[in-house]
C-alpha positions in Angstrom: -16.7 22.2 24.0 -15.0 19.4 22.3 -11.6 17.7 23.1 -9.8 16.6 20.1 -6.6 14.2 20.7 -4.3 13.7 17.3 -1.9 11.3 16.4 -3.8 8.9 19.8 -3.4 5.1 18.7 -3.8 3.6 21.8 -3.1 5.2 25.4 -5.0 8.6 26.3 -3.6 10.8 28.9 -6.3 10.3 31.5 -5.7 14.1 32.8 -7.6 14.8 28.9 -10.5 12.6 30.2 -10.7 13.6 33.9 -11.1 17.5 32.0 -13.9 16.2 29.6 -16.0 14.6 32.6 -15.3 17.5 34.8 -16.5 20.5 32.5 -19.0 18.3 30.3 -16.8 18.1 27.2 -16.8 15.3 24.4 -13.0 13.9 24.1 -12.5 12.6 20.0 -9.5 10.5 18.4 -10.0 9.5 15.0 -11.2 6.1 16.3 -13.7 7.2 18.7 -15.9 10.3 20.0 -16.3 9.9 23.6 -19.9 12.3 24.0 -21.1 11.7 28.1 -17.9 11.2 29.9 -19.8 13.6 32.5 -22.1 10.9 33.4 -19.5 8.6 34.3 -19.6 7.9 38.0 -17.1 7.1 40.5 -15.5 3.9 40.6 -16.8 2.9 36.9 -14.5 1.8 34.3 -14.6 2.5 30.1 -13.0 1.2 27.4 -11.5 3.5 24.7 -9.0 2.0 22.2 -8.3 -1.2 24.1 -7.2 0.5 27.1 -9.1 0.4 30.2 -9.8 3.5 32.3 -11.6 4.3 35.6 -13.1 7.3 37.2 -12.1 8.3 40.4 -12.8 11.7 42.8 -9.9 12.7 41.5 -10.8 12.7 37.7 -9.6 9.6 35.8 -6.6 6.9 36.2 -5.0 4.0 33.9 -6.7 0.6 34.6 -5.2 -1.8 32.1 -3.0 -0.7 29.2 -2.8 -3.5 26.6 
């Protein structure tokens, strides 16, 4: 299953990221295609359109929005 986000120029919703690492789903913008979310552990952070993000138990959170 694939994600797609339109109209994303910068800040992602991290619910749409906790879903994609949860279920195994690839999450695209038009700037990026985000393909093994689901191998993100706990506690590690990605970058994805200059905003830093972090997966928790919980699914995902905000880090640092630029």
């Amino acid at each position: 299953m694939r994600i797609i986000l339109c109209g994303v120029h910068d800040y992602i919703n991290p619910k749409y990221l906790a879903l994609a690492r949860k279920h195994g789903f690839s999450l695209h913008t038009i700037e990026a295609d985000l393909l093994d979310l689901g191998k993100l552990m706990d506690g590690e952070t990605i970058t994805i359109q200059g905003q830093q993000y972090q997966a928790t138990k919980d699914g995902s959170k905000l880090v640092q929005k630029t």
